[in-house]
C-alpha positions as CSV (number, residue, x, y, z in Angstrom):
1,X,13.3,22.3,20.0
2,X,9.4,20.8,20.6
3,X,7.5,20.9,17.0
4,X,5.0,23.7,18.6
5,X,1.4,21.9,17.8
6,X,-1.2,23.5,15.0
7,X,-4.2,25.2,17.3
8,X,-7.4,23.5,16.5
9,X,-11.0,23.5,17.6
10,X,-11.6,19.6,17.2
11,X,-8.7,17.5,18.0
12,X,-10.8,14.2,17.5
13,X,-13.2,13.6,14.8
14,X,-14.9,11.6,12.6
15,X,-15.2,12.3,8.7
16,X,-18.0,10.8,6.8
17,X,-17.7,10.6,3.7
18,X,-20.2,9.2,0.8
19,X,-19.3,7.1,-2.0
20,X,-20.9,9.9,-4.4
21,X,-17.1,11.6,-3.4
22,X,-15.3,8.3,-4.9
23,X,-16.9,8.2,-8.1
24,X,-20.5,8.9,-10.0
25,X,-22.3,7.5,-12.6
26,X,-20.1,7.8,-15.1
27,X,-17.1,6.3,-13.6
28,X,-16.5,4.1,-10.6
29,X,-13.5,6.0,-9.1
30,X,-12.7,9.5,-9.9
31,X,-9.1,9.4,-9.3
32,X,-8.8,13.7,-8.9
33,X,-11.2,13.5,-6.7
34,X,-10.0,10.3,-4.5
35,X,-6.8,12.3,-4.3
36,X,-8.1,15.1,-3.1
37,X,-9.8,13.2,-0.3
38,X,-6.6,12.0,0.4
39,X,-5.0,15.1,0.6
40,X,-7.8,16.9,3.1
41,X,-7.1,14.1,5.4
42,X,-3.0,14.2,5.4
43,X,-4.2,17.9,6.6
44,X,-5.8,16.5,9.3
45,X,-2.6,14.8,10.0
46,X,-0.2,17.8,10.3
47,X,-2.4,19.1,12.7
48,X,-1.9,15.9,14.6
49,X,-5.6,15.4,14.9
50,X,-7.0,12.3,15.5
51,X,-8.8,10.9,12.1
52,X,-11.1,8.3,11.9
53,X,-13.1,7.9,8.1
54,X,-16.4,6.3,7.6
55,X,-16.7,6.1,4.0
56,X,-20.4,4.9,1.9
57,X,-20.5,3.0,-1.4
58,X,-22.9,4.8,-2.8
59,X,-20.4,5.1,-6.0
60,X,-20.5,1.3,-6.2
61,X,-24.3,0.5,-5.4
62,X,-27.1,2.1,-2.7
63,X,-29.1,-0.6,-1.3
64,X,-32.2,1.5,-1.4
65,X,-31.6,2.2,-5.6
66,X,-31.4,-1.8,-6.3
67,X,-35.0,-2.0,-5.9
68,X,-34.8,-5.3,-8.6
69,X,-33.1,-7.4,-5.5
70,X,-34.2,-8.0,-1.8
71,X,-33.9,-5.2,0.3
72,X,-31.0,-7.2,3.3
73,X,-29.5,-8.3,0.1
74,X,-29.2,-5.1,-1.7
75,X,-27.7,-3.8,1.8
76,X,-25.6,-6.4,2.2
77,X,-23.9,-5.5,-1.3
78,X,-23.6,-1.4,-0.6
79,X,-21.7,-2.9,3.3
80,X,-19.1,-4.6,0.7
81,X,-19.1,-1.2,-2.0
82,X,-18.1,0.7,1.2
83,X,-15.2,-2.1,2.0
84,X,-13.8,-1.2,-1.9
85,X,-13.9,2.4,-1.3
86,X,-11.7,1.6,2.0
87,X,-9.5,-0.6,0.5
88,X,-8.9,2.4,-2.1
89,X,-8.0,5.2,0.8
90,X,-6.0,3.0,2.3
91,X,-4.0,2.2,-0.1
92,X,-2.9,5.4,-1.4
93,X,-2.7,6.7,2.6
94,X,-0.3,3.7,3.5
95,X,1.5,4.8,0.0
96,X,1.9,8.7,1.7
97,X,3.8,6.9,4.4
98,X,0.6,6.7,6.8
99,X,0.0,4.4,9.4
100,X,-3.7,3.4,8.4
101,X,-6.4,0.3,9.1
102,X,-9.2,-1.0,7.8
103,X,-11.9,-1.7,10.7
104,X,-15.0,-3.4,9.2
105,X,-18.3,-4.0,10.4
106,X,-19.0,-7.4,9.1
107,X,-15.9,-10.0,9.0
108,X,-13.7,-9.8,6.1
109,X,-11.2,-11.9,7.4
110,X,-7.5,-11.3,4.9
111,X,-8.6,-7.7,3.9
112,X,-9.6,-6.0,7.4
113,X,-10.4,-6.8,11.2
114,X,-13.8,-6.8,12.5
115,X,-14.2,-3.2,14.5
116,X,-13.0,-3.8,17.7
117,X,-13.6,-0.6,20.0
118,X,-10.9,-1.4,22.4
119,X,-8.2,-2.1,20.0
120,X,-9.9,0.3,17.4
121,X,-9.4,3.0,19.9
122,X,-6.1,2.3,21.1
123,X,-4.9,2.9,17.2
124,X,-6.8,5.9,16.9
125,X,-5.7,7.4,20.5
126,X,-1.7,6.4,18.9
127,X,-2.2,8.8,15.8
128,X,-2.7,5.8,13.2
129,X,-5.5,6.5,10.9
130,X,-8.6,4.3,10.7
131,X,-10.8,3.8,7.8
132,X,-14.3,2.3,9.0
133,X,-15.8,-0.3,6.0
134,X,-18.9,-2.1,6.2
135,X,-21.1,0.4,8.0
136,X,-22.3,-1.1,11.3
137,X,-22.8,-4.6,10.4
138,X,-26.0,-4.9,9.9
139,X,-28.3,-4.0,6.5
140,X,-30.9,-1.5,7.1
141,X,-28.5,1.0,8.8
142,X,-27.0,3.8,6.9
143,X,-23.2,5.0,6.9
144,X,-24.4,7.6,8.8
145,X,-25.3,5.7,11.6
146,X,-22.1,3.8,11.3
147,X,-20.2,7.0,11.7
148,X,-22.4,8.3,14.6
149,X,-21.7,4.7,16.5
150,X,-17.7,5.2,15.6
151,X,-17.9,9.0,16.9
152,X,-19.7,8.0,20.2
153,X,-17.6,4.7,20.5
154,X,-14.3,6.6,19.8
155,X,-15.1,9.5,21.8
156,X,-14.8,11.8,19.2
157,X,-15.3,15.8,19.5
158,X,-17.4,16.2,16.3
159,X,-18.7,14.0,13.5
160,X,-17.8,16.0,10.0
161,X,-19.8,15.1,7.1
162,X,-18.2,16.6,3.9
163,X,-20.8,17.5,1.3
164,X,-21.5,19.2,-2.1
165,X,-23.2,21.6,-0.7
166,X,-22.4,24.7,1.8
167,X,-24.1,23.3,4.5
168,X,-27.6,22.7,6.0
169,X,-30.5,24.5,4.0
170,X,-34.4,24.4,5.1
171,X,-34.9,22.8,1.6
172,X,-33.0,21.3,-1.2
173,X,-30.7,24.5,-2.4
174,X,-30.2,22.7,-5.7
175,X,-34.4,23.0,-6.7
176,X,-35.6,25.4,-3.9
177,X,-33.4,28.6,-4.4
178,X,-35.0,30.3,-1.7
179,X,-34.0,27.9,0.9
180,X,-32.7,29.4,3.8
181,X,-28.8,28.3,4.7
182,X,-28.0,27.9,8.8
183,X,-24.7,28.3,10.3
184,X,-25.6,27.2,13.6
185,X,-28.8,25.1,14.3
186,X,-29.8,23.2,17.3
187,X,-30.8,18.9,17.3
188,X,-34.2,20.1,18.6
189,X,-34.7,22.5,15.7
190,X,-33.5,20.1,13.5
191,X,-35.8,18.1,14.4
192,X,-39.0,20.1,14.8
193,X,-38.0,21.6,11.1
194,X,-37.5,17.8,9.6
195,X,-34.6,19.0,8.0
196,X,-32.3,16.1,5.9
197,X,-29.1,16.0,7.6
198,X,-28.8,12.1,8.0
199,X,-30.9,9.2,9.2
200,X,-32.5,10.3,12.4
201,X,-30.9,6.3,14.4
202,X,-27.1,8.6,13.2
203,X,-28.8,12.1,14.3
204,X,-30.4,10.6,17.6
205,X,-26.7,9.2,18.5
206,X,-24.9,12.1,17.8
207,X,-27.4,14.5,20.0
208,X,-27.8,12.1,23.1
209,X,-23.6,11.9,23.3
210,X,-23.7,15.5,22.7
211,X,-21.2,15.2,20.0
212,X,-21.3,18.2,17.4
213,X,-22.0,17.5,13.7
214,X,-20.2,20.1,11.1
215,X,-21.6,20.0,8.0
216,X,-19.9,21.7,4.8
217,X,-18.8,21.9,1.3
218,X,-15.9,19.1,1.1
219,X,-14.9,20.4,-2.2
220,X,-14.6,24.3,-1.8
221,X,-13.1,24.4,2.1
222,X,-9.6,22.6,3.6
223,X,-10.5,20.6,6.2
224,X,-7.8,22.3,8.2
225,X,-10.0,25.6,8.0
226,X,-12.6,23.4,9.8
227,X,-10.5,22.1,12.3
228,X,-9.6,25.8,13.3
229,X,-12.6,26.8,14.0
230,X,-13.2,28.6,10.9
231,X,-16.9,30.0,10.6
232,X,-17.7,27.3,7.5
233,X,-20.7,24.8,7.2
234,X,-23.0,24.1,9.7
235,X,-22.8,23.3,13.2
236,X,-25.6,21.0,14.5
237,X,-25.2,21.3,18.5
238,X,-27.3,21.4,21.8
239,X,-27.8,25.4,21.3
């Protein structure tokens, strides 16, 4: 008998993560928590929905925090922080039995292939797992970006940026306690309000492809529940 398939809202996504979920500034690598990455995307898996992860090195080093070196330079070290952190999923993915690459945005020739969108997408359209490294190639562009590029360039249904926090606020919920929480806001409003949901180059992308972007709590919700449909996060879409 046909394995019936898990019913899910987004069948094709993108999930950015940060390097802050890889490690803080007391250790590198956080291995609970780097497992339990893993773990929220083999659930992605079993719903047979196609994955690709941009990840950030911000665990490693943020460009914009090394203000003691030049700016491209300090950039140019977070793009190789973000190709540890890939080399790191991947490992313990392929380990799970996963079918996984490494596409990176600046050559790394012996540890991952340049992103290449038609053979990139062919993997991703197969069910194999792709782990984007090295943001978009260039310094001066956030991961974010990168993974609004990827969502557009692997026509992807939403971009999903696991956070700390529940979602998009009007201001910081960790020093403004009266900030007020959205579950549904629209790019223009986003906008108009200024409100910090990534660079606006990553915002910009997403909203002129018209490509959702779900923000939530990485750490207290399943991915899966996203995936469904669940009522969790934020959505940021046309309104």
């Amino acid at each position: 008998m046909k394995k019936k398939p898990h019913l899910t809202k987004y069948q094709r996504i993108i999930l950015k993560l940060s390097g802050e979920f890889f490690g803080n500034d007391d250790e590198t690598f956080n291995e609970l928590a780097i497992n339990y990455a893993v773990e929220q995307i083999l659930q992605a898996k079993r719903m047979d929905v196609r994955i690709g992860i941009v990840v950030g090195g911000g665990n490693i080093i943020r460009g914009r925090d090394a203000a003691w070196l030049d700016n491209i330079d300090a950039d140019l070290c977070g793009m190789v922080g973000t190709v540890i952190n890939g080399i790191v999923i991947h490992s313990l993915l392929e380990r799970k039995g996963q079918r996984v690459k490494l596409s990176s945005g600046i050559a790394m020739e012996g540890i991952a292939e340049k992103f290449n969108k038609f053979t990139d997408l062919e993997f991703y359209n197969s069910g194999g797992i792709l782990i984007f490294v090295g943001g978009t190639g260039n310094p001066l562009f956030t991961t974010d970006t990168a993974a609004a590029l990827r969502a557009v360039e692997l026509r992807a249904d939403a971009l999903i940026k696991g956070t700390k926090v529940a979602g998009v606020y009007s201001a910081d919920p960790v020093t403004n306690k009266n900030a007020t929480f959205y579950k549904e806001i629209s790019y223009e409003q986003v906008i108009k309000k200024q409100l910090k949901v990534m660079d606006l180059s990553a915002f910009n992308t997403c909203r002129d492809a018209g490509i959702p972007i779900y923000v939530y709590n990485f750490f207290e919700h399943d991915l899966r529940d996203v995936l469904s449909g669940r009522k969790i996060g934020t959505i940021i879409s046309g309104g």
